[in-house]
FIKOLSE-868367 format. One line per field, with one value per residue (C-alpha): residue number from 0; residue in one letter; x, z, y. Coordinates in pm, whole numbers. Example, Ala and Ser with C-alpha at 12.3 -4.5 7.8 and 13.67 -1.06 7.14 Angstrom:
nr: 0;1
rest: A;S
x: 1230;1367
z: 780;714
y: -450;-106
//
This chain:
nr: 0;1;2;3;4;5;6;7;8;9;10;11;12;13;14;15;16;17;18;19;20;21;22;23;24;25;26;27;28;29;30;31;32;33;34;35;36;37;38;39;40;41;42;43;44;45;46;47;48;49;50;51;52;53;54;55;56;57;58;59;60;61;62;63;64;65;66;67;68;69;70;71;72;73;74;75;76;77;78;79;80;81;82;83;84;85;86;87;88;89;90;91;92;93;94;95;96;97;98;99;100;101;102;103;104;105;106;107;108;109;110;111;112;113;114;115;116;117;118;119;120;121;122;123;124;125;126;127;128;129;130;131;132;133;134;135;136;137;138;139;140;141;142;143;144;145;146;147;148;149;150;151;152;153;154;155;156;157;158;159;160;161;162;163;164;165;166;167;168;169;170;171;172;173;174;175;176;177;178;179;180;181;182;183;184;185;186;187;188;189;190;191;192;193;194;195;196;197;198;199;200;201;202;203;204;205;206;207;208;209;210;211;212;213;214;215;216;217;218;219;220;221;222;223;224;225;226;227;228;229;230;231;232;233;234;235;236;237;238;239;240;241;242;243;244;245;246;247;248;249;250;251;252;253;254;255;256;257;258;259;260;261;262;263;264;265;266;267;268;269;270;271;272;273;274;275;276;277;278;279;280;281;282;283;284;285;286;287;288;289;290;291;292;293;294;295;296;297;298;299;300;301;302;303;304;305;306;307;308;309;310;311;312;313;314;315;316;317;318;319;320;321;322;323;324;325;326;327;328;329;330;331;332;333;334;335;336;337;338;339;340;341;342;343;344;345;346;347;348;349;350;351;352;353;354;355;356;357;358;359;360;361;362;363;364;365;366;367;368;369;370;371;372;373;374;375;376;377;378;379;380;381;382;383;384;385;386;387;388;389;390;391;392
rest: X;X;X;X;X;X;X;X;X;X;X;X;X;X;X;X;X;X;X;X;X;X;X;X;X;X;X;X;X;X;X;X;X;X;X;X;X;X;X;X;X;X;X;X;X;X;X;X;X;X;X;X;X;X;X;X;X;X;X;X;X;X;X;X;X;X;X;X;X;X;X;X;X;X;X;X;X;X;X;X;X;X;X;X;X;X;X;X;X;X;X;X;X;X;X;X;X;X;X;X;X;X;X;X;X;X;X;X;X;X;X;X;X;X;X;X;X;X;X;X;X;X;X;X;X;X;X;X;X;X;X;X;X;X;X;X;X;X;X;X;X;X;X;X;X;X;X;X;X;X;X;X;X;X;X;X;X;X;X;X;X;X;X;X;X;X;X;X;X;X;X;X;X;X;X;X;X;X;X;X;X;X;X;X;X;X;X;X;X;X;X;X;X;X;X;X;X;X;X;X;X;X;X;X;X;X;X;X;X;X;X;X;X;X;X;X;X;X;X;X;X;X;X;X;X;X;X;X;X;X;X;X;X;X;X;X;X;X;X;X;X;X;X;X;X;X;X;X;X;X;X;X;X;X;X;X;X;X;X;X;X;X;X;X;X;X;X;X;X;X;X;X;X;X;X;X;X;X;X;X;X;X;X;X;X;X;X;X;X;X;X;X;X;X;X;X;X;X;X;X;X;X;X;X;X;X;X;X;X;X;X;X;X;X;X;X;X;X;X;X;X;X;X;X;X;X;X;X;X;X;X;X;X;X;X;X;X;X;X;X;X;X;X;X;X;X;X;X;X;X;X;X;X;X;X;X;X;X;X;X;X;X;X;X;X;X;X;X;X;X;X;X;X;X;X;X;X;X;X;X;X;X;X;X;X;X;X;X;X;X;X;X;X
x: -2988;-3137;-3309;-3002;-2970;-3021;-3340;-3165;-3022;-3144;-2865;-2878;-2910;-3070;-3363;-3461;-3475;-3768;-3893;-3891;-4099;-4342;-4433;-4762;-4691;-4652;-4395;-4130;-3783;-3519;-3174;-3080;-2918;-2621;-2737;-2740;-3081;-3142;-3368;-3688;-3590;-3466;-3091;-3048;-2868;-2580;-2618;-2267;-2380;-2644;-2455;-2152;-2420;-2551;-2252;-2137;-2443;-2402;-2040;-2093;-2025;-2080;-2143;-1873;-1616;-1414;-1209;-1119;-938;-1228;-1160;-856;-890;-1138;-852;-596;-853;-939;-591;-505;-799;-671;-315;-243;156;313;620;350;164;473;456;37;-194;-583;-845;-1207;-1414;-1819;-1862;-1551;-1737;-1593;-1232;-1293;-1315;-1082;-804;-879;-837;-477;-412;-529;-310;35;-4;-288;-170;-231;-459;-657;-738;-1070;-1141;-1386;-1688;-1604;-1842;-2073;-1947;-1580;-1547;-1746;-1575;-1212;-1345;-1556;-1209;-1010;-864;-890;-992;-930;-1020;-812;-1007;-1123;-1399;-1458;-1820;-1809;-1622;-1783;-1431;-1121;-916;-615;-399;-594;-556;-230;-192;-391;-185;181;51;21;271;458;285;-103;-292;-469;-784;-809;-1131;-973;-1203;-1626;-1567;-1842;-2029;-1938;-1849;-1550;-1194;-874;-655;-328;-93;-252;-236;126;180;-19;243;513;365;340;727;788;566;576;227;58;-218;-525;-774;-1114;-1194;-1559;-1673;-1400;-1497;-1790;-1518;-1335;-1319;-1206;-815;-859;-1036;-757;-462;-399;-391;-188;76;106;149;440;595;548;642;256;-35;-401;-683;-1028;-1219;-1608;-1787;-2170;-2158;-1939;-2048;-2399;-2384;-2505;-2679;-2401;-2147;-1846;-1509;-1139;-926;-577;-248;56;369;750;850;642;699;599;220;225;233;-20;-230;-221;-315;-598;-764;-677;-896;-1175;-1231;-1348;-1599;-1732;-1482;-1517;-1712;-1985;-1874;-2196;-2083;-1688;-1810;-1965;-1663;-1401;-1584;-1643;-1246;-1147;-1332;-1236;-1545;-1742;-1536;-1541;-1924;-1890;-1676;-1888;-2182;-2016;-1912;-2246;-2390;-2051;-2147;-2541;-2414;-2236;-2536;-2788;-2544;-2548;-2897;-2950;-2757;-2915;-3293;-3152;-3005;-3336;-3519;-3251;-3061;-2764;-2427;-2431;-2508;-2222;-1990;-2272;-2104;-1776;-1863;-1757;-1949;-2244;-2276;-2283;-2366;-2555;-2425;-2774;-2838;-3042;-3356;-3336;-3331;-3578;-3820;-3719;-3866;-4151;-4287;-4146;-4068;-3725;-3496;-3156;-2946;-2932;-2581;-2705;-2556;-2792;-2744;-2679;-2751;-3098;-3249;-3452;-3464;-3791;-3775;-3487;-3774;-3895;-3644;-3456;-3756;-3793;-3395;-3415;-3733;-3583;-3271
z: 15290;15163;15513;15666;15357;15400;15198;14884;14884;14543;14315;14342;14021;13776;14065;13936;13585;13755;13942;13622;13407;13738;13746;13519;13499;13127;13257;13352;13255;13372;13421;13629;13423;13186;12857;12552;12420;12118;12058;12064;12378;12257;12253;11886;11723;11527;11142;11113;11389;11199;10859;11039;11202;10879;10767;11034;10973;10620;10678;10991;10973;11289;11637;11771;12140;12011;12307;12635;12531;12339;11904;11849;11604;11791;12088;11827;11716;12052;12173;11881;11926;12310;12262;11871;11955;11834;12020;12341;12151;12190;12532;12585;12588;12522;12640;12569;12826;12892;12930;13125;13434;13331;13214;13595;13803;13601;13653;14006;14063;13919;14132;14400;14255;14189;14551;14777;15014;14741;14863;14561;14587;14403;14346;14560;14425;14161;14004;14211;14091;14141;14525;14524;14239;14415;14741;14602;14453;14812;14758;15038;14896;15004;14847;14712;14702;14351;14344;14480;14583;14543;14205;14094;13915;13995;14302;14156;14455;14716;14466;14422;14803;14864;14596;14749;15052;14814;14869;14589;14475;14572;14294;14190;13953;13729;13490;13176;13034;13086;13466;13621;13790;13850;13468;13577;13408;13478;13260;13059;13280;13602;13391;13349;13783;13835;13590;13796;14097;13958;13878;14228;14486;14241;14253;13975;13800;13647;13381;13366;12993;12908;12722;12469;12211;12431;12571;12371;12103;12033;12033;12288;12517;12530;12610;13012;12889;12645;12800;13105;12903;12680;13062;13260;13268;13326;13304;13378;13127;13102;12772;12703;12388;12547;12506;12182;11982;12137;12235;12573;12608;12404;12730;12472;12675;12686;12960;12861;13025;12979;13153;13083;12795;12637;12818;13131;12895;12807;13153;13294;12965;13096;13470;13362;13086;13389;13613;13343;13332;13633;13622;13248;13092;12722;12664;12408;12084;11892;11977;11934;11614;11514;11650;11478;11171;11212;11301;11026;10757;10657;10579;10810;11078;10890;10966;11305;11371;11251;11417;11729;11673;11626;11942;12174;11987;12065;12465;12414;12278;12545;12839;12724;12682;12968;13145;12948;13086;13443;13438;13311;13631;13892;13749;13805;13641;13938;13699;13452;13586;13354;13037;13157;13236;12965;12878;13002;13341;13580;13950;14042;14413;14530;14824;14877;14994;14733;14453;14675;14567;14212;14199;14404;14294;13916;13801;13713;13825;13940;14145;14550;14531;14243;13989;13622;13304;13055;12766;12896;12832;12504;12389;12442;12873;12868;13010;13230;13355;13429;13614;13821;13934;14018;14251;14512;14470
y: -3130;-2797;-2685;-2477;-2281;-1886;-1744;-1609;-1231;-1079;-896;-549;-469;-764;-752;-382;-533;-789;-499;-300;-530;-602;-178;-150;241;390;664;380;409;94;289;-20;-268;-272;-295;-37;5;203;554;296;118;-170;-361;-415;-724;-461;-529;-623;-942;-1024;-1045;-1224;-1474;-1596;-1613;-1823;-2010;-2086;-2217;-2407;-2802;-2964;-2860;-3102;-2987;-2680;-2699;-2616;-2250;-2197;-2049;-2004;-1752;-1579;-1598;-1409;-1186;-1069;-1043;-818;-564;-498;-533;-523;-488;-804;-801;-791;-1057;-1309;-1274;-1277;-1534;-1520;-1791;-1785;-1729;-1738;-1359;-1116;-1241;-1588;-1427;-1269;-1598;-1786;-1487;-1468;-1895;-1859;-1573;-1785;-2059;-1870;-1679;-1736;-1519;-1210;-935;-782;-420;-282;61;210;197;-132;-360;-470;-851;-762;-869;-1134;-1277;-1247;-1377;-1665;-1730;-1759;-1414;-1137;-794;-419;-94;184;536;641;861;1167;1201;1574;1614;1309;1259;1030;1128;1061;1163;955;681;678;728;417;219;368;87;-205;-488;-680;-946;-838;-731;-387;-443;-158;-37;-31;276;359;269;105;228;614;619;854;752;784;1013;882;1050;866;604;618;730;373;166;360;257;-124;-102;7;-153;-504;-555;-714;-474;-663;-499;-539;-331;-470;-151;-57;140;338;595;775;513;209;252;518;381;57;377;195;-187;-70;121;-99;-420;-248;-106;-402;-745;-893;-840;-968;-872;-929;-832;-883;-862;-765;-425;-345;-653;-628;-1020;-971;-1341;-1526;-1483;-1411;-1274;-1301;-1385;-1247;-1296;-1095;-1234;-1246;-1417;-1716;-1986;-1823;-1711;-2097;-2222;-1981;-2076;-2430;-2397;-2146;-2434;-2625;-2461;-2453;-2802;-2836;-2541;-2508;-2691;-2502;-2191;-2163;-2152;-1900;-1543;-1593;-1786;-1452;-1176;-1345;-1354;-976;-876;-1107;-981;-592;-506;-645;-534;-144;-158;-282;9;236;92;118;476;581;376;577;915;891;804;1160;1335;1170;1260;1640;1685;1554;1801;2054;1966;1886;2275;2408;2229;2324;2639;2494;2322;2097;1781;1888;1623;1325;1513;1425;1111;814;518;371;493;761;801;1046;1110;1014;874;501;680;908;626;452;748;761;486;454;821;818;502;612;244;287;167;209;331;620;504;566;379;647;401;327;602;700;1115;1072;1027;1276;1558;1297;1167;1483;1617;1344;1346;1723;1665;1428;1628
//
């Protein structure tokens, strides 16, 4: 049965994580994969988790089905931090998902559902999951430009070139803040020429925002989702709670649908729990158990916010010293753009053979297509690190 099967293609970026922990060298420093790690190198459990998980703990009954749309209360709670207008809210619905990845494929099977024919348009470069996602899903997938490899900021007029093209009823995936992986945002007045553009062409826009709060902050960084829900008539979301909650492992996400009125929410609801059942049929209950007793508790949630603050403000402070040691080394601004980067990421503009030898000569993981994980990086390799970039420059 198994012998026609191709020999495995590794992931392009949780292999350099492997690759990472294989290299016996002292000076290493894994930029590769997503994950916040804190000045001693390590992703903390947030004290307002670990509070919320005992209490969770202490309370907890049983371990019986919660169901197939997940906690309800963590589905509210969720819906409310993205899109906290209630007159939106009557017209939204929020399912539990395991991890945005899971808010991603279930999304992109109603798509496939309500119009198979739909093209969906990703932003060139997306997430590297973001394509195979949609086309694992049935869906056919082009790309709008984005980035501008030598601003190493949005090219908002190619962009909305590219999106003039896109027929009604396709769909346009959109990084709702900290895009991933150039880490280069839109502004709110694109945003608004994009909802325009939505209204017009009568294409359907869908929102991946899996790092709210590492931006600009929390309600800042939710300025797109927000406007286009309250301008358009629907909307696809997907929210994840890795980064901002810290609950990488506990696959906690939303998959949020704006449409019409309510019954039209309702019926997509249904199709959607539909299609989970016969893929994971309910998502794990631990991490939602643990968010909703954070947003529903003011205090708790206070200290989350704060701890979050702190974790988006040290990504500031990291990205301009950074830039600081990489001018020293080159005498240059040319790295100035990483400051205006927002979140997690940046790409450096690199070429593959040039990460190739980041690695090989420094130890310094990133990805082929030069993008750097900001939040990977300790004060301490900041000298290292920028040394080693502005040698195989």
């Amino acid at each position: 049965m198994f012998s026609n099967l191709p020999a495995p293609v590794q992931d392009p970026i949780l292999s350099l994580s492997q690759a990472s922990r294989l290299d016996q060298r002292d000076t290493k420093v894994d930029l590769g994969i997503g994950v916040y790690k804190n000045s001693d190198g390590v992703t903390p459990v947030m004290q307002s988790v670990l509070q919320a998980q005992n209490i969770v703990l202490q309370q907890q009954t049983t371990k019986a089905y919660v169901g197939m749309a997940g906690d309800e209360e963590f589905n509210a709670a969720a819906l409310s931090l993205v899109l906290p207008d209630s007159a939106i809210a009557q017209r939204a619905t929020s399912i539990q998902t395991p991890g945005a990845s899971g808010g991603l494929r279930m999304l992109a099977e109603l798509i496939a559902f309500s119009h198979p024919n739909a093209t969906v348009w990703l932003s060139n470069p997306s997430y590297v999951n973001h394509q195979p996602v949609m086309e694992a899903a049935g869906l056919k997938v082009k790309h709008y430009r984005y980035f501008d490899v030598k601003t190493k900021q949005v090219d908002t007029a190619a962009m909305l070139d590219d999106l003039a093209k896109v027929k009604a009823k396709d769909v346009v995936l959109l990084h709702g803040c900290c895009h991933n992986p150039t880490g280069a945002d839109l502004s709110p007045e694109a945003w608004k020429q994009v909802t325009e553009l939505a209204h017009k062409q009568g294409f359907l826009p869908f929102i991946d925002i899996a790092y709210q709060g590492f931006g600009d902050g929390l309600e800042q960084d939710a300025f797109g989702v927000r406007y286009m829900a309250e301008h358009l008539p629907e909307l696809l979301v997907t929210s994840s709670c890795s980064k901002n909650f810290g609950l990488y492992r506990e696959r906690t996400g939303s998959a949020i649908i704006v449409a019409k009125n309510g019954t039209h929410a309702a019926n997509a609801r249904g199709k959607v729990l539909q299609i989970s059942r016969t893929s994971y049929t309910m998502p794990p209950a631990h991490g939602a158990s643990i968010v909703k007793t954070i947003l529903l508790d003011n205090d708790l949630k206070a200290a989350w916010f704060n701890e979050l603050e702190q974790m988006r403000l040290r990504l500031v402070s990291l990205r301009h010293n950074l830039c600081l040691e990489l001018e020293k080394r080159t005498q240059t601004n040319d790295f100035d753009f990483i400051k205006q980067h927002k979140g997690m990421f940046s790409v450096l503009g690199y070429t593959s053979e040039q990460m190739i030898r980041l690695r090989e000569e420094f130890a310094v993981y990133g990805v082929n297509d030069g993008r750097i994980n900001i939040a990977g990086l300790r004060e301490q390799d900041l000298n290292y690190v920028a040394s080693a970039i502005a040698k195989v420059r």
